[in-house]
RODO-2510 file (C-alpha; in nm, 4 decimals, decimal comma):
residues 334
     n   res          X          Y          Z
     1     x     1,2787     0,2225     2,0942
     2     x     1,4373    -0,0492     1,9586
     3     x     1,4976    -0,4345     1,9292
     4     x     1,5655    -0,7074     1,7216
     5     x     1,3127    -0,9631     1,5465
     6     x     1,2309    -1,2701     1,6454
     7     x     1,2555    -1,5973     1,5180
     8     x     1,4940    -1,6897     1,2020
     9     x     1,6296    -1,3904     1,0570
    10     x     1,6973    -1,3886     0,6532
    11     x     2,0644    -1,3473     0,5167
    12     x     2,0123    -0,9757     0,5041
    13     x     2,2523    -0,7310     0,6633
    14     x     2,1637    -0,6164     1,0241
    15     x     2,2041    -0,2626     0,9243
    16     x     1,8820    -0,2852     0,6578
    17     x     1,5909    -0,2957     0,7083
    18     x     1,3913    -0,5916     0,5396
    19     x     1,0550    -0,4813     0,5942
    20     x     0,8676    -0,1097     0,6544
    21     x     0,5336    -0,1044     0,7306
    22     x     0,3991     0,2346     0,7071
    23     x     0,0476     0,3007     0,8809
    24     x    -0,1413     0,3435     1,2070
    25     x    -0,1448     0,2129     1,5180
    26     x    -0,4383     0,2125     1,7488
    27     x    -0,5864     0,0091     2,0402
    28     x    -0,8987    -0,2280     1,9526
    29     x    -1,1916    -0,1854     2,2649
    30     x    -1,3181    -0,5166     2,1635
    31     x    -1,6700    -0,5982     2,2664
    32     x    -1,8294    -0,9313     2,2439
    33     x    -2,1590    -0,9563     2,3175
    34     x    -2,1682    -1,3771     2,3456
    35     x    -1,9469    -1,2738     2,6756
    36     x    -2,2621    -1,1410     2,8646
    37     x    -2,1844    -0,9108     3,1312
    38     x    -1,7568    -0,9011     3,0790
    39     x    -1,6132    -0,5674     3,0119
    40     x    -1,4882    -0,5272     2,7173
    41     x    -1,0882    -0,6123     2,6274
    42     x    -0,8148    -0,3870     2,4768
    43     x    -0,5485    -0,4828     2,2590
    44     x    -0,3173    -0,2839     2,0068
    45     x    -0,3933    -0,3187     1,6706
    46     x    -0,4596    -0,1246     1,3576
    47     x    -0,4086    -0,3110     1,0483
    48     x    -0,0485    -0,1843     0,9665
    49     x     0,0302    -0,2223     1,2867
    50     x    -0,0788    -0,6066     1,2960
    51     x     0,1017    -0,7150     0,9417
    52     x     0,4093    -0,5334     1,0967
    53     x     0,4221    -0,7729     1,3938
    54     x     0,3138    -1,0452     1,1636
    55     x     0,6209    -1,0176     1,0028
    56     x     0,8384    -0,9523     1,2801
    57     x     0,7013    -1,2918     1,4372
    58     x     0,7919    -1,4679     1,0536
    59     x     1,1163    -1,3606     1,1413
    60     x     1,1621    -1,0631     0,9040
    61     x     1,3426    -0,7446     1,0445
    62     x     1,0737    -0,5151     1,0549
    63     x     1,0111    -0,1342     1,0846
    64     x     0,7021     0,0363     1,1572
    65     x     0,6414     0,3941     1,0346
    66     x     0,3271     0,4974     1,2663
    67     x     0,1977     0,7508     1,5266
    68     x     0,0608     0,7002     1,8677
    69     x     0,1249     0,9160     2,1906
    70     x     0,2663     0,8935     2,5239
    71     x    -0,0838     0,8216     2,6871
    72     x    -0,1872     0,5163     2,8297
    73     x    -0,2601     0,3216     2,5109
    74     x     0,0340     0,4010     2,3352
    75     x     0,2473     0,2656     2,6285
    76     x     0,0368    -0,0483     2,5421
    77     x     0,1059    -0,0189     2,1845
    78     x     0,4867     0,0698     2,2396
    79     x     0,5265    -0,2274     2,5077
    80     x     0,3388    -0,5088     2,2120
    81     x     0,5948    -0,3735     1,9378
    82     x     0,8943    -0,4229     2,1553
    83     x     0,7515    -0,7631     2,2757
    84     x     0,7220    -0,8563     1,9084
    85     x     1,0737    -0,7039     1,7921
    86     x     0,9732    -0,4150     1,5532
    87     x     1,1122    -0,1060     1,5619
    88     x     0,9049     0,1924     1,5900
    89     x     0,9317     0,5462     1,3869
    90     x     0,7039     0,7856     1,5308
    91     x     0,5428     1,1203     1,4305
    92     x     0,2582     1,3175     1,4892
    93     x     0,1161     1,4772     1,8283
    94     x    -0,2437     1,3718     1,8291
    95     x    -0,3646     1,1385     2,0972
    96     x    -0,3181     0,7585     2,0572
    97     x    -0,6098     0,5798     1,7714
    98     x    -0,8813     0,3703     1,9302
    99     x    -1,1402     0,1451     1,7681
   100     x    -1,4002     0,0109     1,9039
   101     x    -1,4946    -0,3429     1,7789
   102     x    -1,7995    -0,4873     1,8269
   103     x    -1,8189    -0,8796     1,7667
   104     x    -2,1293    -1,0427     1,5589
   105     x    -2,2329    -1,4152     1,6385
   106     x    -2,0071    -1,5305     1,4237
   107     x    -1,7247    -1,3428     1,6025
   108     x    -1,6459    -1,1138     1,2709
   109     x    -1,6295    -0,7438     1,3946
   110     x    -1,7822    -0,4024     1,3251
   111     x    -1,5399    -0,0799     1,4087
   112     x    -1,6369     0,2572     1,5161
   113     x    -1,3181     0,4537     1,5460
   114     x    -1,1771     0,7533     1,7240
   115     x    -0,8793     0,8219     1,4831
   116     x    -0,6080     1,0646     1,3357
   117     x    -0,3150     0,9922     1,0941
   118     x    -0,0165     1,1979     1,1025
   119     x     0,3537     1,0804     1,0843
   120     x     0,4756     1,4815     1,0896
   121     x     0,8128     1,5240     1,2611
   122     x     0,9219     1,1564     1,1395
   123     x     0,9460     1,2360     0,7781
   124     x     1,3267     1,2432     0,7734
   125     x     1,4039     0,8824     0,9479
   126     x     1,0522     0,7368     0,7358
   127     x     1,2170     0,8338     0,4202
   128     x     1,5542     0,6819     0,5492
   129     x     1,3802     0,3366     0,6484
   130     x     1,1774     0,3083     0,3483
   131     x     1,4737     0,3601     0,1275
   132     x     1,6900     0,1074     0,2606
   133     x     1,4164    -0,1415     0,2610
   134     x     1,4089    -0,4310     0,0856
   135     x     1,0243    -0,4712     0,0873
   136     x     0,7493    -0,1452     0,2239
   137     x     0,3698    -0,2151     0,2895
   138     x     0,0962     0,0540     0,3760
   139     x    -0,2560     0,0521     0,3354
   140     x    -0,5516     0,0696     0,5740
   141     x    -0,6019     0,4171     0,6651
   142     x    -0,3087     0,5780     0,6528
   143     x    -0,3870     0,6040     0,2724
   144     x    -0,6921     0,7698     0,2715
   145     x    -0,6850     0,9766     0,6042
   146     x    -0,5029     1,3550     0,5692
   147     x    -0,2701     1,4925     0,6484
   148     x    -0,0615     1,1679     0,6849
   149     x    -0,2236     0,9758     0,3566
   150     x     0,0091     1,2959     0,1540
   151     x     0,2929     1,1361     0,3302
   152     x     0,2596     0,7726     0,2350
   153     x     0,3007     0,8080    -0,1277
   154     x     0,6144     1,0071    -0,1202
   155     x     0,7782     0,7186     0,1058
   156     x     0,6696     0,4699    -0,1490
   157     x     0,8171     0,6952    -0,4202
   158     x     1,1572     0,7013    -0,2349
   159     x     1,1580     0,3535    -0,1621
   160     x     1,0206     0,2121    -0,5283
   161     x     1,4045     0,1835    -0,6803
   162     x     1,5255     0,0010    -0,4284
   163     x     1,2574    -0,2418    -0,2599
   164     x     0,9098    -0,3815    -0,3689
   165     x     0,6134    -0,2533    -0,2658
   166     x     0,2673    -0,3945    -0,1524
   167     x    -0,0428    -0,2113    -0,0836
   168     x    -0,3743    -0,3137     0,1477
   169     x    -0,7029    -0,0759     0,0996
   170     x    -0,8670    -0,2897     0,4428
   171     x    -1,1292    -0,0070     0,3254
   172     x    -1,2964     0,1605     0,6105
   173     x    -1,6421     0,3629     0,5092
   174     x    -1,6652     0,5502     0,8083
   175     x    -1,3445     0,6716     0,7638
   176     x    -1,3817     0,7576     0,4219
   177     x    -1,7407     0,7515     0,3202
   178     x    -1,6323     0,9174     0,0072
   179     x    -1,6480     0,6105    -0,2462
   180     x    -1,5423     0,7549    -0,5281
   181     x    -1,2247     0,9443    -0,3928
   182     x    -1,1779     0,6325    -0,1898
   183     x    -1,1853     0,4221    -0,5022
   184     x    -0,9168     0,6850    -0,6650
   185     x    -0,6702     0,6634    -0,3778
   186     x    -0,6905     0,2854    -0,3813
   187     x    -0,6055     0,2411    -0,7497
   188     x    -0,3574     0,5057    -0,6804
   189     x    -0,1623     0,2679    -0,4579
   190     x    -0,2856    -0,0097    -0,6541
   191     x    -0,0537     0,1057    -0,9683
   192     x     0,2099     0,2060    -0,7097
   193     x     0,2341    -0,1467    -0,5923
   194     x     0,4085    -0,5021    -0,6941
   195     x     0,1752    -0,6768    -0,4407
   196     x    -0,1951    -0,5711    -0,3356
   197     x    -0,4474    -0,7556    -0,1371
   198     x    -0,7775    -0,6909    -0,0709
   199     x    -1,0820    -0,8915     0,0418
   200     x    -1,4309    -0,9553    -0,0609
   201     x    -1,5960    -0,6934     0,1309
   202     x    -1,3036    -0,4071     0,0190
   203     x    -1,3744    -0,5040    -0,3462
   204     x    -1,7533    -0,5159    -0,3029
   205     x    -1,7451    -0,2127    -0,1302
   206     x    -1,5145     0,0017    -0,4159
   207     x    -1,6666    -0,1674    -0,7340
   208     x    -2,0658    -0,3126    -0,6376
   209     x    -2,1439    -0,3056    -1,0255
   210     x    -1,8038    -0,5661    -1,1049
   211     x    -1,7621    -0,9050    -0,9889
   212     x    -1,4641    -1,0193    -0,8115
   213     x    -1,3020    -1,1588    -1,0816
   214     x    -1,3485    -0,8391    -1,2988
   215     x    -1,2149    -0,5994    -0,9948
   216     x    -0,8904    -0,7999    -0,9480
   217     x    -0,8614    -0,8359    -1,3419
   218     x    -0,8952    -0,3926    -1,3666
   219     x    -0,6415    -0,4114    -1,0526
   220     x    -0,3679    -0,6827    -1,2244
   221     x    -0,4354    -0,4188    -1,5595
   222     x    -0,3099    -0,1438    -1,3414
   223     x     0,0488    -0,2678    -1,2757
   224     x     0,0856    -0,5237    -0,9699
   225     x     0,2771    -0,8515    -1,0485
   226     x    -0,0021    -1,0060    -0,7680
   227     x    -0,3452    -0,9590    -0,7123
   228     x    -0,4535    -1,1537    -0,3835
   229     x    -0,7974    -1,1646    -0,2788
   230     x    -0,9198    -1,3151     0,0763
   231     x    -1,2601    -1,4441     0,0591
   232     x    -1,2891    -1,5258     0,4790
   233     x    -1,4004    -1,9273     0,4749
   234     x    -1,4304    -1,9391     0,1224
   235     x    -1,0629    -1,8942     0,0947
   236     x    -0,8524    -1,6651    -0,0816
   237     x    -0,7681    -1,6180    -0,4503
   238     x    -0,4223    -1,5473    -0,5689
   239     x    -0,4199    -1,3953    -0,9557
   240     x    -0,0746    -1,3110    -1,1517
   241     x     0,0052    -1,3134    -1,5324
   242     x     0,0774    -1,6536    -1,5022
   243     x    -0,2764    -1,7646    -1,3656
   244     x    -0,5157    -1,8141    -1,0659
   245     x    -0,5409    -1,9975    -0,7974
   246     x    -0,8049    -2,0504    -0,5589
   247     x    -0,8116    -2,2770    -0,2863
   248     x    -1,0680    -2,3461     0,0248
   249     x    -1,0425    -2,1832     0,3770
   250     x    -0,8844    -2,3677     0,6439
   251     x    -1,1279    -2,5384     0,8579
   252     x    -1,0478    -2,4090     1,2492
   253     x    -1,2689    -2,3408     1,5054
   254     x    -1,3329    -1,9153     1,4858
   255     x    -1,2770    -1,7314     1,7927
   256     x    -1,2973    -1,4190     1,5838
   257     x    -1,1718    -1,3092     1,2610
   258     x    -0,9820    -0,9806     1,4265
   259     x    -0,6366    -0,9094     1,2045
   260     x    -0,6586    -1,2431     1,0087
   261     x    -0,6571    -1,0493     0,7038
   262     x    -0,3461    -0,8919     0,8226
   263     x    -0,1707    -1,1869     0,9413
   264     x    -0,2130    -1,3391     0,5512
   265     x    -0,0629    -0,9935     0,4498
   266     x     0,1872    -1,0808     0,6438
   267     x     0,2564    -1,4411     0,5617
   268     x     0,2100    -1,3191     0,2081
   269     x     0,5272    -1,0875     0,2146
   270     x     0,7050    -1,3655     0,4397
   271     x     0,6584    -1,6193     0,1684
   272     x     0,7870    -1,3870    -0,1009
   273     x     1,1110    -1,3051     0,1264
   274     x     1,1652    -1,6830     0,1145
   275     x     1,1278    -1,7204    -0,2481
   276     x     1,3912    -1,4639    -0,3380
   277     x     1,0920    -1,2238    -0,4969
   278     x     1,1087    -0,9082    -0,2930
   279     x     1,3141    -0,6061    -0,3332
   280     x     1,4674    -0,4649    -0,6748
   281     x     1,6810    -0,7855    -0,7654
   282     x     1,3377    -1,0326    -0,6253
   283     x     1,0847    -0,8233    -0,8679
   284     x     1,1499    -1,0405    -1,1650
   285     x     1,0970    -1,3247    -1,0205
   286     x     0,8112    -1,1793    -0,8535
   287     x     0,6825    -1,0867    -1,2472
   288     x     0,7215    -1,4712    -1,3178
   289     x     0,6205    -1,6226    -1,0107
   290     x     0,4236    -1,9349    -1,1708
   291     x     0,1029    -2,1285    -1,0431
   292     x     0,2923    -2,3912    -0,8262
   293     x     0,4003    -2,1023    -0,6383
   294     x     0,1450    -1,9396    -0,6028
   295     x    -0,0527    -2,2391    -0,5128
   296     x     0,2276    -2,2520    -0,2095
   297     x     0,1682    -1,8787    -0,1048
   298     x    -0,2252    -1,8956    -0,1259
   299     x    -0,1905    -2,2567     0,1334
   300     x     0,0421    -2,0722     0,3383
   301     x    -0,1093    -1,7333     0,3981
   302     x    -0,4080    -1,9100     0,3925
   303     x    -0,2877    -2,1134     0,7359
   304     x    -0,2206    -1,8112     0,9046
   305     x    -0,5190    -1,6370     0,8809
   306     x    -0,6961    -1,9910     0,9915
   307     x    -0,4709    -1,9809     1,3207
   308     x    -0,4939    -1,6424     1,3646
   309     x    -0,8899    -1,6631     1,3568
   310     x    -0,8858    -1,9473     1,5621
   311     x    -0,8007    -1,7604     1,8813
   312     x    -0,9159    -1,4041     2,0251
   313     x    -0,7597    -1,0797     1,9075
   314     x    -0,4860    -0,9809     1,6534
   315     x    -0,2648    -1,2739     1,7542
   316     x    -0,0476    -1,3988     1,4314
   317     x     0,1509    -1,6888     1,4718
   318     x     0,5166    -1,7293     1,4429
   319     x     0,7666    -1,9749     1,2508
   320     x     0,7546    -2,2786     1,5046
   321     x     0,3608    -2,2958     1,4057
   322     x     0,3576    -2,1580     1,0755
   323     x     0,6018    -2,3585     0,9415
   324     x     0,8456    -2,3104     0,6195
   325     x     0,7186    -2,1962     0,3023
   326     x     0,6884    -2,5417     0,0994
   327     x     0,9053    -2,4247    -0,2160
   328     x     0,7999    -2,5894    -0,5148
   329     x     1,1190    -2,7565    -0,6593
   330     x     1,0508    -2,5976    -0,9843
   331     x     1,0962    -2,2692    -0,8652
   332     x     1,4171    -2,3698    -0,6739
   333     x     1,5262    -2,4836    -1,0701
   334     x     1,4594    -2,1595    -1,2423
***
């Protein structure tokens, strides 16, 4: 299944793909307990799956690289990723993902999952679409959950001449309990990657004897040309070789926080698109990417994780609310 993105597409050929997203799908049960009696809702997610319709809604052509079956809730995820305008490569022949989310006061959630990861059977067009991508992301658990996590890194591997690469741990414990190996497999990816993100809790969670500051310091050491950190209303923190930035959260009115995370992954890679900094020709400028613009990616990620949190589910918002990237006229000089 097939069909075209939505919104304003980039001067990039039709036949290429900008963006692959490699990673599950699933379908959130969401449960909110402030909702008394009401039975719970279901909506496709996974975090791969959200920052793959994130971009597809910021008008990137996007590809997703996933597995889900031909059982109830994979019609529902197939249906939302045609809606959106990503096209789908699936493998495996497990039953479709399922987490169940369970909302706090505050609306943040707690997952219990029902899960598998495998993308066998798809390797041939995976390898294809990563390759003649201009940009790949993965992360989540597709990088830590066997027999498809032995997958992901090849892809990157074939992709890595030809497109940039960006990498998002979203670290799950009770999918991989195993700190230590999950710590290895992140920094794995980590030195794999031009772009990682992570937020508080992944960081605080991999490294509890290191700051913040000292985890995305080890992380910039290992190779990335971007370290981005989301800190929920705190804000995020963006960290290059040129500097940090670190600017406040939006102020919105939470629903929940479901896939805002994602949807600044998402805005993330959509800024970078419009800055000329992805791909094999964008990675220098992605090396030298200065504080002005960085200061422009953290306030524009930063808004769409605020809108996304400001309204239920994994819902990211698109160009008409988003808005351009505001493009520092310094960088538009280099």
């Amino acid at each position: 299944m097939s069909s075209q993105g939505t919104g304003t597409e980039p001067n990039l050929s039709d036949s290429k793909a900008l963006v692959t997203v490699i990673g599950e799908a699933l379908v959130d049960i969401i449960e909110d307990p402030r909702q008394g009696s009401t039975a719970p809702e279901t909506h496709p997610g996974g975090s791969p799956l959200n920052v793959a319709v994130g971009c597809a809604r910021m008008g990137l052509h996007t590809k997703l690289v996933t597995h889900f079956a031909e059982d109830p809730y994979g019609q529902l995820i197939a249906k939302h990723l045609e809606n959106n305008g990503v096209e789908t490569i699936v493998g495996g022949s497990q039953p479709t993902s399922t987490a169940l989310a369970t909302l706090d006061d505050t609306g943040a959630a707690r997952y219990t999952f029902a899960i598998s990861w495998d993308i066998n059977g798809a390797s041939i067009p995976a390898l294809a679409a990563a390759e003649s991508s201009l940009h790949v992301h993965t992360g989540s658990i597709a990088t830590v959950l066997p027999p498809g996590s032995k997958s992901v890194m090849g892809l990157l591997d074939g992709a890595r001449h030809h497109a940039t690469i960006s990498f998002d741990p979203n670290c799950r414990p009770a999918i991989s309990p195993d700190k230590a190996a999950a710590r290895k497999q992140a920094e794995d990816f980590v030195a794999a990657s031009d772009i990682v993100k992570a937020s508080d809790e992944d960081l605080l969670w991999l490294y509890p004897d290191r700051t913040l500051e000292e985890s995305m310091n080890a992380w910039l050491a290992l190779g990335p040309a971007l370290v981005a950190l989301t800190r929920g209303a705190n804000g995020p923190v963006l960290l290059s070789r040129s500097g940090r930035v670190d600017i406040p959260g939006e102020t919105v009115t939470v629903a929940d926080t479901v896939g805002a995370g994602d949807s600044f992954m998402a805005a993330l890679i959509s800024g970078l698109a419009q800055l000329d900094a992805l791909g094999a020709a964008g990675r220098e400028r992605l090396q030298r990417i200065s504080q002005d613009q960085l200061h422009a990616l953290a306030r524009y990620a930063n808004k769409a994780a605020g809108i996304t949190c400001s309204r239920a589910g994994a819902n990211p918002p698109g160009p008409v609310e988003l808005g351009p990237l505001a493009i520092p006229s310094s960088f538009l000089e280099a």
